[in-house]
Kinemage of the C-alpha trace (Angstrom):
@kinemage 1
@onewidth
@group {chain A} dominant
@subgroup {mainchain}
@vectorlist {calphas} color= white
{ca unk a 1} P -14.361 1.907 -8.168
{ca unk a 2} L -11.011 0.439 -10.018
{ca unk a 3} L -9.896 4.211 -10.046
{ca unk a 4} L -10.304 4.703 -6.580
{ca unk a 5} L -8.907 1.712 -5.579
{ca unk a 6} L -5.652 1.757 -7.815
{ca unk a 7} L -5.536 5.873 -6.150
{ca unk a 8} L -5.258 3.538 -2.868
{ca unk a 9} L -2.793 1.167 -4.014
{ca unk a 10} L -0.780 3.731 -5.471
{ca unk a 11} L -0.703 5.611 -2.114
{ca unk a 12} L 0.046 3.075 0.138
{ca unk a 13} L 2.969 2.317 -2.517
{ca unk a 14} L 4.323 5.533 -2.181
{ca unk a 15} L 3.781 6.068 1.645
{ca unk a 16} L 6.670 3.377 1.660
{ca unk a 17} L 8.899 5.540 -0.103
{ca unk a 18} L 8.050 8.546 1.244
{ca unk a 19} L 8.498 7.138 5.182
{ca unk a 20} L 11.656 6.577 4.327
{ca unk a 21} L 12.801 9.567 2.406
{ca unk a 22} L 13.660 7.464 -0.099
{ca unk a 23} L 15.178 8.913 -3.538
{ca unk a 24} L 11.866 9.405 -5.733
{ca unk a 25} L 14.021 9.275 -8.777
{ca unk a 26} L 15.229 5.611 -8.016
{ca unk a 27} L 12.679 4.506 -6.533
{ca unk a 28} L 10.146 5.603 -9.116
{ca unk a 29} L 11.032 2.781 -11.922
{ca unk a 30} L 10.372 0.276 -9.358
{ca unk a 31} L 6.415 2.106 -8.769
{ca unk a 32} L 5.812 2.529 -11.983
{ca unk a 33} L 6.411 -1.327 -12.696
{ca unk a 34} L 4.433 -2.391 -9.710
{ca unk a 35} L 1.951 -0.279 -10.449
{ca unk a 36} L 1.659 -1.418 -14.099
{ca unk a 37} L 1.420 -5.025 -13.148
{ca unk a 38} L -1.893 -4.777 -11.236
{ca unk a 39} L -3.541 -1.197 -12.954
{ca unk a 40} L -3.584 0.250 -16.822
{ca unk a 41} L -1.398 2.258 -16.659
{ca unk a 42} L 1.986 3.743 -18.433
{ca unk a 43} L 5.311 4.454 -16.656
{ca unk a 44} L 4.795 8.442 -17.095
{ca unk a 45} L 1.213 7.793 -15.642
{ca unk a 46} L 2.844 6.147 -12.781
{ca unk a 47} L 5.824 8.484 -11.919
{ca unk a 48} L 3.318 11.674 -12.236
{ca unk a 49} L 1.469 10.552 -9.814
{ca unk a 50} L 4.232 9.249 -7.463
{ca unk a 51} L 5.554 12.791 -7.531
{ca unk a 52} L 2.172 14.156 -6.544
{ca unk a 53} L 1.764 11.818 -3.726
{ca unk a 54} L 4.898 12.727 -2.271
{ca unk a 55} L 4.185 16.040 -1.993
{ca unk a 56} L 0.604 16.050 -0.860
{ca unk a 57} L -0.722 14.873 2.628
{ca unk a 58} L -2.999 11.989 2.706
{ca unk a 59} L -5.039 9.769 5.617
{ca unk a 60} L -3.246 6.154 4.946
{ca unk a 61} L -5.714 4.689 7.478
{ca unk a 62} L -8.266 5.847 4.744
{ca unk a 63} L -6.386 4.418 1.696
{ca unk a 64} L -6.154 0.724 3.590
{ca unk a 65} L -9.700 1.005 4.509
{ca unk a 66} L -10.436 1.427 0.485
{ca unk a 67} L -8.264 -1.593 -0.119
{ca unk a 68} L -9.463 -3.441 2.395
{ca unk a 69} L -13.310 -3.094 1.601
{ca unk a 70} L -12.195 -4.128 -2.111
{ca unk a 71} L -10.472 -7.505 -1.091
{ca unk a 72} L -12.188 -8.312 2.119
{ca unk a 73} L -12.459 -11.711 1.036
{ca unk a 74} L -9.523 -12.166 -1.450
{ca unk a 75} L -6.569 -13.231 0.974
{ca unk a 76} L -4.623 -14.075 -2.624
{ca unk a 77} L -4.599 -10.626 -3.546
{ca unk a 78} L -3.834 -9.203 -0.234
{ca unk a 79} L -0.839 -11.660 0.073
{ca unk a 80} L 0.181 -9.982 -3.628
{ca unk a 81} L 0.196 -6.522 -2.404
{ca unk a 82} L 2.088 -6.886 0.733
{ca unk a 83} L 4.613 -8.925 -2.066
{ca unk a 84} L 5.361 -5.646 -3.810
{ca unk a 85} L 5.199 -3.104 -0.595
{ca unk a 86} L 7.784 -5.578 0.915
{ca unk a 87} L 9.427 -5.639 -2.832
{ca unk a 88} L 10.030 -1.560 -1.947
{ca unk a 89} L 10.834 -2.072 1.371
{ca unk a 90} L 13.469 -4.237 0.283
{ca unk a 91} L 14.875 -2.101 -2.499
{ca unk a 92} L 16.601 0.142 -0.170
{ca unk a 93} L 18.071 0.312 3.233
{ca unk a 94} L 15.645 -1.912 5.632
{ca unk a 95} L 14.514 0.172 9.170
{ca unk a 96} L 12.775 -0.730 12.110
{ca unk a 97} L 10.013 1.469 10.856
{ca unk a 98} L 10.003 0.097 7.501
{ca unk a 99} L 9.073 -2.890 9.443
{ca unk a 100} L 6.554 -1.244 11.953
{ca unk a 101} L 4.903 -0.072 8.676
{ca unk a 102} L 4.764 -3.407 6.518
{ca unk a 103} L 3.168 -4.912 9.938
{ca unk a 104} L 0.365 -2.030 10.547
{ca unk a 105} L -0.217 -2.720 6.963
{ca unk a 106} L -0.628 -6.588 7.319
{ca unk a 107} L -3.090 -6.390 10.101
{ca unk a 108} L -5.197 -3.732 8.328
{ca unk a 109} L -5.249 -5.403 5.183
{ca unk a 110} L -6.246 -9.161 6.961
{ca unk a 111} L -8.629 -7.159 9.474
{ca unk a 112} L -11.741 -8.453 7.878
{ca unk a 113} L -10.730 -11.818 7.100
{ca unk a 114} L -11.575 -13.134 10.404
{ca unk a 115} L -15.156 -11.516 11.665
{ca unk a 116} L -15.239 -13.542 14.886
{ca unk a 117} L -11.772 -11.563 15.763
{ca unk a 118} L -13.210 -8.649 14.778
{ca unk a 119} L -16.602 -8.832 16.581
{ca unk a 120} L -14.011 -9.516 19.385
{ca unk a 121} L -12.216 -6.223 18.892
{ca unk a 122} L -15.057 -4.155 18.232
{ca unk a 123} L -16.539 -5.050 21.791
{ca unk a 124} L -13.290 -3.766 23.163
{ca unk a 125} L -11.639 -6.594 24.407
């Protein structure tokens, strides 16, 4: 389960960089040390798989569903991760879609912290 969640982390930390067309070369210090706070994992580890993510397509609906399951409860550790996505976001030039992203992120991540809401949303309202 760790693997498939840090797989998740790791993509939604590169979907940042790759919305933005950011330099993977610059940016890829920054992943690999985010990465390695959170995961086991070394800085070669890291920038391999950066580079793979970038070129591969992936469902990031999927990815935050993965991370969500895993800290449905853990509002600490959700509040950590959107830390370091807006820690890339702000390592570069800031866009309007950099901020459309960091807030479809935030209300996936927090979508099962409140199941009255979400029994609200489910019946359609």
């Amino acid at each position: 389960m760790e693997k498939k969640i840090k797989r998740s982390v790791a993509t939604l930390l590169a979907h940042i960089i790759k919305v933005d067309n950011r330099d993977i070369d610059k940016e890829a210090p920054l992943f690999c040390k985010i990465m390695g706070q959170d995961f086991d994992c070394d800085p070669k580890e890291a920038k391999a798989f950066l580079y793979t993510v970038m070129q591969e397509e992936y469902d990031i609906d999927e990815h935050l569903a993965i991370i969500n399951d895993a800290l449905c409860n853990n509002r600490i550790d959700k509040m950590h991760l959107l830390e370091q996505i807006n820690h890339i976001i702000y390592s570069d030039k800031i866009t309007e879609k950099d901020y459309e992203e960091f807030e479809k992120i935030k209300n996936a991540l927090f979508s099962c912290d409140n199941p009255v809401a979400d029994a609200y949303l489910i019946k359609g309202n």
